[in-house]
N, C-alpha and C positions, 0 to 999 in steps of 0.2 A: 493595499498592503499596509501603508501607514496608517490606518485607519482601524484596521485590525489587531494592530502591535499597541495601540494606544490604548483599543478595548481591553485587550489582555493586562495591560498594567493598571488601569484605572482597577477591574473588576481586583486584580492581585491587593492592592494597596486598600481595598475596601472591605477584602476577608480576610487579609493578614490582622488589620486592625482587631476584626472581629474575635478572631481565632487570639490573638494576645488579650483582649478584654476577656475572654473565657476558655484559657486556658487551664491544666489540671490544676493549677493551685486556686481556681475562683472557686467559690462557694456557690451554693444554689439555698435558699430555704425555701422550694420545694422538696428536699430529702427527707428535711425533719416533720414537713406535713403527711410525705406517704408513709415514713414510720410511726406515728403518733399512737396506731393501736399496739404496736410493741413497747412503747415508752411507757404505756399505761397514764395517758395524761388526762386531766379530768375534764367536765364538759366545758367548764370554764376558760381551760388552758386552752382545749380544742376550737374554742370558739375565737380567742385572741391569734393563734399563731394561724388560723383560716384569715381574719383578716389582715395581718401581718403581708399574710403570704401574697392575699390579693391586691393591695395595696401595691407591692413590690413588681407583681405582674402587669398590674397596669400601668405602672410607669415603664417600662421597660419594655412594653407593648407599643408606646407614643414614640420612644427615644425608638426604636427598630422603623419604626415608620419615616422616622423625618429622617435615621440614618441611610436607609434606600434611597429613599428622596434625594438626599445629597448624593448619595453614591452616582447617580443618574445623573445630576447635574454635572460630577466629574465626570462621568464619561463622554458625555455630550461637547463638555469643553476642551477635551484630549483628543477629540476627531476632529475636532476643528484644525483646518490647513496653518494656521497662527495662533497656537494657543493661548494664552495669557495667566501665566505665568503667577501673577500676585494670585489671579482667583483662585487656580488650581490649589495656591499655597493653604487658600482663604478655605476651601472647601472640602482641603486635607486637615487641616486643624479644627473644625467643625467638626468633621468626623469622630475623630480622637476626641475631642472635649464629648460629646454627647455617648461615645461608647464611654468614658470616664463613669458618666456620671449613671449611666445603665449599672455600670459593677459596681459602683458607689452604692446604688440603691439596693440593691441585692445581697453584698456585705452588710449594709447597714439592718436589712429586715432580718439577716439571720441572726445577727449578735442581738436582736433585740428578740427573736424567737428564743435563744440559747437563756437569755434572762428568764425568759418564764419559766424553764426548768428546774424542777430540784436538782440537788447534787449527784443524788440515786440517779436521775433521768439522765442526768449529763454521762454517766458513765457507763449509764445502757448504749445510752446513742456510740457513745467511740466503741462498747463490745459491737453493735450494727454495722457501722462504718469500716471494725478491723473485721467483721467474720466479712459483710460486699467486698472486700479489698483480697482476704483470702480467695475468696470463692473466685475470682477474677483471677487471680494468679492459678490458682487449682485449673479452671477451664483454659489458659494458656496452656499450660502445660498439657494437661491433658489433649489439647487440639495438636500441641508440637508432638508430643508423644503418637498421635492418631496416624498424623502426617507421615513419620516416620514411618510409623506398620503401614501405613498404605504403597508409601513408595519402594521399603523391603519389595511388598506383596507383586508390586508392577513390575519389578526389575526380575524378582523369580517368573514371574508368567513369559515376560520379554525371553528369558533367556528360555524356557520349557520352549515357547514358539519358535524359537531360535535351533532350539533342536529339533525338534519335529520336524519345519522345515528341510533342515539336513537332509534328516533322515526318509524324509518325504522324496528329495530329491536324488538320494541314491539307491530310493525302490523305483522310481522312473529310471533313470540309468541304468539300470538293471532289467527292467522289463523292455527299454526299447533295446537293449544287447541282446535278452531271448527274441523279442520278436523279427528282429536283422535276422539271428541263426534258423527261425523257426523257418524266415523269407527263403533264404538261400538252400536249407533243407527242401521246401516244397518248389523251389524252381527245378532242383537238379531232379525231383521224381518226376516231374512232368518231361524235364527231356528227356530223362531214362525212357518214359512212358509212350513218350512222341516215337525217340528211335525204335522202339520194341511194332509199332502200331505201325511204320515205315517198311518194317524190317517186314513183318505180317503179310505187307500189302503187295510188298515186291514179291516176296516166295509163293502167294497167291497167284498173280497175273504171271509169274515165269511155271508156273506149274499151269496154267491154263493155257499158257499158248504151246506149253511141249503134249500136253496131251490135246486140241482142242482138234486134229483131224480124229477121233475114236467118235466126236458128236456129231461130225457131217452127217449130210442127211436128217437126221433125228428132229424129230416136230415132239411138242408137249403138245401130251392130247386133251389139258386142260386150260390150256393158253390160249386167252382172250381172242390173239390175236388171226387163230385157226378160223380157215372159210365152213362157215355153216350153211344147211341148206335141210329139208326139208327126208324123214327116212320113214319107216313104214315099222309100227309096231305096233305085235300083234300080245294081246295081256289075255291070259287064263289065268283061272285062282276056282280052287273046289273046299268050299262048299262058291259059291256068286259071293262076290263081292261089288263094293264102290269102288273106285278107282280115283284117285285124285294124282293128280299131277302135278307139281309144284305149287301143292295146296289148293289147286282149282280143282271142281270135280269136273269129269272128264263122263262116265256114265258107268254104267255094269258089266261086267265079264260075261263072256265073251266079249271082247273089243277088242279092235283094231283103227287106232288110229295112227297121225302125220306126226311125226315130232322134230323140231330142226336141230342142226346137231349142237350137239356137246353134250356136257353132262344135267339132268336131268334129276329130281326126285319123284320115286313114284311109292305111293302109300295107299296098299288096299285094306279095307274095311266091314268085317263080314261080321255075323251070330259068333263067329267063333273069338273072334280077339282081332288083331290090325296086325299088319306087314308092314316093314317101309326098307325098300333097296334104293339105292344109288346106281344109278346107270350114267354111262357114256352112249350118245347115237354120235352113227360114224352116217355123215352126209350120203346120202344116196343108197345107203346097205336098209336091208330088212334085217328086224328084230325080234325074236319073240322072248317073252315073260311069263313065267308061270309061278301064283302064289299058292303052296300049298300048308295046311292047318295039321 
């Protein structure tokens, strides 16, 4: 943790320095090198404030170098468990002196850039310098002003959501109100529907069991469950016919054949057109059949 708090101050005290050595009021001449084709300066000039310029860069290039470098060393000696105390002093005023002598150099390339100018050039450069300075204030503004319609714009959408919502939630509330009455509507027709289907079923079996001696005795004579057995039928049909019997042919009229009882299709088949009766054979009886055209 000490070790940490130490880095943070070291690194503070190493771009504080820096940020004061190039702060808004330092100068750069690089400015007046990228406006040169608006100053309209000649090859001559272009060629002196080119090397002005690099001159100033490359010193300033060495002084950032050996200022890391130091930077380093202070930090290196601020994590130390016992610091020492003169060096740090030794290595914070290194510091300073060499950022000094960085904005030294830099002031001094541009006032000697500024010399090479006519006096026309010098007062194109401050119109450059005030319209960059407007146009900087213009895009503030402009960005405050944006700022402002955008967060208008959020605060109306916030509130449109806002309603919708609501309004969202009291078409819910509303649709699960119908759907509870729709519930309770379809419960009460189904009881209604239950006691009616009750009510049906009761006057049903009390009306079968007041009538149900009128069906003693009484057999369905097409219920399955009737004893079959074996009767005697005799088939005529004029002109001759086939005879099929539940689709089986059987032979030609006159016939007489066995059939077991119950009910029966018999379908004759002649020159003239086709027959087809439904019969019942009662177990043990004789029958005769006659198809005629």
């Amino acid at each position: 943790m000490k070790r940490a708090i130490t880095t943070v101050i070291a690194a503070t005290l190493v771009f504080a320095a820096g940020r004061a050595a190039a702060g808004p009021t330092d100068v750069n001449p690089g400015d007046i090198a990228a406006v040169a084709d608006k100053l309209q300066v000649t090859a001559k000039q272009r060629q002196q404030i080119r090397n002005l310029h690099d001159n100033a860069r490359k010193a300033t290039i060495k002084l950032r170098a050996d200022i890391e470098a130091s930077g380093i060393d202070l930090r290196r000696e601020l994590e130390r468990d016992v610091p020492n105390e003169a060096k740090v002093r030794q290595l914070i005023a290194r510091i300073s002196q060499m950022e000094g002598k960085a904005r030294q150099a830099r002031v001094t390339a541009w006032l000697r850039i500024r010399k090479l100018l006519s006096a026309k050039q010098r007062a194109m450069l401050a119109l450059v310098n005030e319209g960059k300075n407007h146009w900087a204030k213009t895009m503030r503004h402009d960005m405050r002003a944006h700022l402002r319609k955008r967060l208008a714009e959020l605060k109306r959408n916030r509130l449109r959501m806002e309603r919708q919502a609501r309004a969202m939630e009291t078409r819910a509330r509303a649709m699960e109100k119908r759907a509870r009455v729709m519930e309770r509507a379809e419960r009460k027709r189904m009881r209604k529907l239950q006691r009616k289907l009750e009510h049906e079923m009761r006057r049903k079996l009390k009306h079968e069991h007041r009538h149900q001696h009128r069906y003693k005795g009484l057999k369905d004579p097409f219920s399955s469950s009737q004893p079959r057995g074996p009767a005697s039928v005799t088939i005529n049909a004029k002109p001759h016919a086939k005879i099929y019997i539940d689709g089986k042919l059987v032979g030609t009229t006159p016939l007489k054949t066995m059939l077991p009882g119950g009910g029966h299709v018999v379908r004759a088949k002649s020159a003239k057109g086709e027959r087809v009766k439904r019969i019942h054979v009662d177990p043990g009886k004789v029958m005769v059949l006659t198809f005629t055209y």
